[in-house]
Steps between C-alpha positions, in 0.01 A plus 500: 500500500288666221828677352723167557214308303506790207875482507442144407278605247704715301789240550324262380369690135909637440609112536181425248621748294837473430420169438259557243766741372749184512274301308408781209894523474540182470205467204618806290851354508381169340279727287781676364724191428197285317459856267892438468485101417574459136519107450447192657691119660366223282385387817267796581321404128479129629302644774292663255454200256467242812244703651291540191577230235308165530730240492840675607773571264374567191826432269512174684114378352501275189498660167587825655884542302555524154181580474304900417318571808299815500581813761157424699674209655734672642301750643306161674816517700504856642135544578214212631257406253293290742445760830540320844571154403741430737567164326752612252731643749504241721519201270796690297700522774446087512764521214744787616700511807353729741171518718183676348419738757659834338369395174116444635530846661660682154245327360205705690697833470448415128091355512410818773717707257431429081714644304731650737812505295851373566663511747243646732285204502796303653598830711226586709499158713905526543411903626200409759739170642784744536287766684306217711833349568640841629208558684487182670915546556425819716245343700740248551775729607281652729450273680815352520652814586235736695601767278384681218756692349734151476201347408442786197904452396469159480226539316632740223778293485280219397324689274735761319796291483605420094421106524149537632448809236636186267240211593257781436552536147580127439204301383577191698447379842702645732309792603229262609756266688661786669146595648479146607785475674456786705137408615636191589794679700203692609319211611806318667564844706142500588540145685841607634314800696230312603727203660767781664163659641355136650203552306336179290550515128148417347473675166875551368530139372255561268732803385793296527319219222343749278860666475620198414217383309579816247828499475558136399248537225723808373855409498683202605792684675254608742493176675915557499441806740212302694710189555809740687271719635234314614756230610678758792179640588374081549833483703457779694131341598659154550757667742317726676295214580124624352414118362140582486551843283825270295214250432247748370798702267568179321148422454463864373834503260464170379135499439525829255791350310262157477195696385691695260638130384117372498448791313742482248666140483750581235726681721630228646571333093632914471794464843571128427506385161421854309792616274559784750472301783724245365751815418478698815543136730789377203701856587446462880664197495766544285770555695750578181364847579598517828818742443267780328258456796633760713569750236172440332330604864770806517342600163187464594517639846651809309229475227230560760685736766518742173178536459521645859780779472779211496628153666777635628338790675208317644766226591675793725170638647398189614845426665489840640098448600640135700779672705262805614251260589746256650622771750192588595417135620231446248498109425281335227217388772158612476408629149882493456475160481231509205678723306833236532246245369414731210855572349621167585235391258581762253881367488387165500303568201788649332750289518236175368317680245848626352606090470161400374442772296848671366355803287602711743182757396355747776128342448581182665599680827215786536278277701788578769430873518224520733648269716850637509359874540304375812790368651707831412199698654545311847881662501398859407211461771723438757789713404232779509422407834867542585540851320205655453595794390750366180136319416450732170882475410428123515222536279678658227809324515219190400350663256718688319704211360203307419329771294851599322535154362197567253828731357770286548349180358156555387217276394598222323143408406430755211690357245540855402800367190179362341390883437560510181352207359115629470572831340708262219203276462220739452465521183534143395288392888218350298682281186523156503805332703736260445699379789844317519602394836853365627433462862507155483101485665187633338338683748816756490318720246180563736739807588377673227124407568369820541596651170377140329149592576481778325652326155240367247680173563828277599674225398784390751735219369610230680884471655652323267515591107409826479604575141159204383262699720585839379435348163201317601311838638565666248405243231135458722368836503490843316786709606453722205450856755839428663557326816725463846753239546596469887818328604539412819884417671585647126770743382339698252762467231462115594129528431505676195742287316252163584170761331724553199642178499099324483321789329472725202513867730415814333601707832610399856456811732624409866229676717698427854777268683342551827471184770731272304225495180578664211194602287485529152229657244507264229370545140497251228569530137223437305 
């Protein structure tokens, strides 16, 4: 007994090792591709500047265009000036289109944190969501499965597979929403033992509303997943005939969606009548689309599977996977059945975010990872079971493709062709601005927020005549030392014949051509 009991022991510390091991991989690999990131999304700096600026955009306040406003405002945007006022990124999120949660938490990172600079400030959350979210997958997976080894694959998969590396160095809220969707995977599973067991659920609800709770306060297409997922696991209550426990789930999932709605009544202005909303239900139900539906899911489908190894291999290892398990007499009952609930979900997800929202971009699907890797963990569990000894082959066949994508299509999330741009700017990083912008909206620019803050100041024209407000900054302040003209959605050639054409240039130097902005060093003759 005494040497079966240390067995367990030792066990027991290899699992918690290799684990920890798992975990520190994971970590060093996000490490090395935040040293790697060399620019940002515009929408990553909107995180920044709706975290931190009172009021929300600031190109959209009064009297912000045409006007000289000094670099210190822009650095208002990348770092808090009021610590733990919790107001500004709550209320700015009033006047976006997304949920504050993700913002309130960047927004501690950077009070617990001052002058922690870019990206990390935005980079630690993402890392501890992805680690708790791998964590919380394994425990998951084993007990789903009974097995550790599956349960470590799935896992690593999880973890170390190119799109999660992705949402790590991506200063938006995806990390955080894939951690929520797993604990509420977690928390569904959780219920799903108890009731297969005959024991009463107490506890879990409160799981299965905080879940929910979190994730509609961090991104809208959570409540996508919840409605197909939470829908077949209500089904599967309704038909197995549990009314009291059916009862309880609805008072569990709807009353976390209604306190995040008491808590934050502008989500419902956000889904219904918000300019996304309006998009995403406008698309859904335009059925002129209809004949790029399919492909648009083939492209997406293969979008995702390569950030696994391939579509078109995992496609064939499932098929294979289905026929193995088929002639063995394994049927989806039991936890079979949960994991069926789990990629049904996922596929339902696919095909109706792809309608509502046709960018066909990996970040709206990662919320599916946990869940689809939990299912896929279920089939390796039981085809060890059938061949226990091809259990390590099985392991690498996983793994393998998933860590050779990080070769084959890499992290899209570094922005790695904006390399160049910093090195061109050094030496001019601290003269005044002037900023031309043909996006056709003024808050375009904010891409280039963090090298704003370190100029002595900016002027940013409005869309419209550019050639008057080149000729208005200059005429309103002392450009004598020299100065930058940006021009955004410019060619440069285009951008230096409108200086020339409006000013009196002794020199035009471009400095770089990098992210669609040309940048000229201007100097005027006297």
């Amino acid at each position: 007994m005494y040497r079966k009991d240390k067995g367990m022991a030792q066990r027991k510390k290899r699992y918690l090792l290799a684990l920890v091991l798992l975990l520190a991989a994971g970590l060093a690999l996000m490490l090395v591709y935040a040293s790697r990131k060399q620019g940002y999304h515009v929408d990553e700096l909107y995180t920044y500047e709706l975290t931190n600026y009172p009021g929300g955009f600031y190109a959209l306040q009064d009297g912000y265009l045409d006007t000289w406003q000094e670099g210190s405002l822009f650095a208002s945007a990348l770092h808090p000036d009021h610590a733990f006022d919790y107001a500004i990124p709550w209320n700015n999120q009033k006047i976006d289109v997304h949920p504050p949660l993700y913002y309130c938490v960047v927004y501690t990172f950077e009070c617990l944190f001052p002058g922690l600079p870019l990206p990390w400030a935005g980079l630690l959350p993402n890392f501890l969501c992805i680690l708790g979210a791998t964590f919380a997958l394994y425990w998951a997976a084993r007990r789903m499965t009974g097995r550790f080894w599956v349960s470590w694959v799935a896992a690593a998969v999880f973890l170390l597979n190119v799109g999660t590396q992705g949402m790590a160095v991506f200063t938006r809220m995806y990390a955080l929403l894939m951690l929520e969707t797993v604990l509420l995977v977690l928390a569904h599973l959780t219920l799903y033992r108890q009731l297969l067991a005959r024991q009463t659920p107490r506890w879990v609800f409160l799981g299965l509303a905080a879940a929910t709770f979190a994730g509609a306060l961090t991104q809208y297409f959570f409540l996508v997943f919840c409605f197909f997922f939470c829908g077949l696991f209500g089904l599967w209550l309704l038909c197995t005939r549990r009314w009291k426990t059916a009862a309880c789930y609805v008072v569990a999932e709807f009353g976390g969606l209604g306190l995040a709605y008491l808590a934050f009544p502008t989500m419902k202005q956000h889904i219904f009548s918000g300019s996304r909303g309006q998009q995403a239900l406008g698309s859904f139900f335009d059925l002129s689309t209809l004949s790029d539906w399919a492909a648009s899911v083939g492209r997406v489908l293969n979008l995702l599977g390569a950030q696994f190894g391939g579509a078109v291999l995992w496609a064939l290892l499932v098929l294979l996977a289905a026929a193995l398990l088929w002639k063995a007499g394994c049927r989806p009952r039991g936890m079979g059945l949960f994991a069926c609930m789990l990629a049904a979900a996922g596929l339902f997800y696919i095909i109706a975010i792809d309608k509502a929202a046709p960018f066909e971009a990996d970040r709206y699907y990662v919320l599916l990872y946990g869940p689809l890797i939990l299912a896929a963990a279920l089939v390796l569990a039981r085809l060890a079971r059938l061949y226990p000894r091809w259990e390590p082959l099985m392991a690498l066949v996983v793994l393998v493709p998933v860590l050779a994508a990080h070769l084959t299509v890499g992290n899209d999330y570094l922005y790695t062709q904006y390399a160049g741009r910093a090195p061109a700017l050094a030496d001019t990083a601290s003269l005044p601005a002037v900023v031309l912008n043909k996006a056709g909206y003024d808050v375009a620019p904010d891409l280039f927020l963090p090298e704003f803050a370190q100029r002595e100041a900016v002027y940013q024209a409005h869309c419209g005549d550019e050639a008057e407000s080149l000729a208005d900054a200059v005429a309103s302040r002392d450009l004598s030392g020299g100065f930058v003209l940006y021009g955004y959605i410019y060619d440069a050639g285009e951008l230096l014949d409108l200086a020339e054409s409006v000013l009196d240039i002794r020199s035009a130097t471009l400095l770089t051509d990098v992210a669609r902005c040309p940048v000229y060093y201007i100097t005027l003759a006297e």
